[in-house]
C-alpha positions in Angstrom: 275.3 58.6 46.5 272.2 58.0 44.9 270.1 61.0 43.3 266.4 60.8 42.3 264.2 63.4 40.2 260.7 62.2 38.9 260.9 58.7 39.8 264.3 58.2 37.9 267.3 57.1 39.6 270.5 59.4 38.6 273.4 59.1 38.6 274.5 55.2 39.0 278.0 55.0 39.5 280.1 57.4 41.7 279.7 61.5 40.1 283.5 61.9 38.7 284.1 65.5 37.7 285.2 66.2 34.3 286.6 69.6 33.4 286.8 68.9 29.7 284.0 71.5 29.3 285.9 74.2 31.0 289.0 74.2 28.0 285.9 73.9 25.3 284.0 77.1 26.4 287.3 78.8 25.7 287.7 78.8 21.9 285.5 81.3 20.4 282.9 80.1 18.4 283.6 76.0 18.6 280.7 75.1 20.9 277.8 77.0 18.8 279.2 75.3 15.7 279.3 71.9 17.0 276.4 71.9 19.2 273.8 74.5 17.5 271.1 72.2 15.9 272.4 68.9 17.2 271.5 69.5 21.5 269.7 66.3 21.5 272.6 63.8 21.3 273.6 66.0 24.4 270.8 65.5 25.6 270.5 61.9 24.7 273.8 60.9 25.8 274.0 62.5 29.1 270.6 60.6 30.2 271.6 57.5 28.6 275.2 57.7 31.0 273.1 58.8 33.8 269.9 57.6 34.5 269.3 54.1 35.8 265.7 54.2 34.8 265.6 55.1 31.4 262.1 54.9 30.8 261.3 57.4 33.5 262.7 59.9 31.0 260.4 59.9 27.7 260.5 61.3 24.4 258.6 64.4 25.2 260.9 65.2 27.9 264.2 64.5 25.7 262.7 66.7 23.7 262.3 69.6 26.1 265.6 69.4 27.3 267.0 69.6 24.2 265.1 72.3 22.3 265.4 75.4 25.0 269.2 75.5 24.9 269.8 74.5 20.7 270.7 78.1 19.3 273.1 79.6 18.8 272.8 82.2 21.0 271.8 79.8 23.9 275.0 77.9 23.3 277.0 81.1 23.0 275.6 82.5 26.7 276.4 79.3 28.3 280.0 79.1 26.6 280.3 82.3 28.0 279.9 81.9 31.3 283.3 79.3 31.4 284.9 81.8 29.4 285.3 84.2 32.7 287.7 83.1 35.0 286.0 84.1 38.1 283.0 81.7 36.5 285.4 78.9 36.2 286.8 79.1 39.7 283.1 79.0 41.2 282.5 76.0 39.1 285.4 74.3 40.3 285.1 75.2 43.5 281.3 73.8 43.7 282.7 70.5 43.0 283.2 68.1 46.2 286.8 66.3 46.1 
């Protein structure tokens, strides 16, 4: 399955769930202090595994991503929503197997 957003082809290789993310959220406080102020190896990273075009995503856009969610408090609200069971079910459950 091939997915496309602004000219870039995502996703290359077959989509593979990973639920690593799911046991992180759970320890209080870990992802704000290893993610606040560095989101844009996140950011880098997961565009640089996914995107077959690379050049379709440039520096301004890298940039966008990565700014909105690098706080603190961003980090903590999204960490939060994997720390409810009912919100980990319905992310599991969204995934195809």
């Amino acid at each position: 399955m091939s997915i496309t957003a602004h000219g870039a082809r995502l996703c290359p290789r077959p989509f593979r769930p990973r639920f690593g993310h799911l046991g992180f959220n759970q320890l209080d406080t870990l992802p704000e202090r290893l993610l606040a102020g560095r989101y844009r190896t996140v950011v880098d990273r997961s565009v640089d595994r996914l995107t077959v075009t690379l050049e379709a995503v440039d520096e301004q856009s890298r940039e966008i991503c990565a700014r909105a969610p690098d706080s603190i408090d961003a980090i903590r609200a999204v960490a939060g929503r994997y720390r409810t069971p009912r919100g980990n079910i319905r992310v599991a459950a969204g995934i195809p197997r």
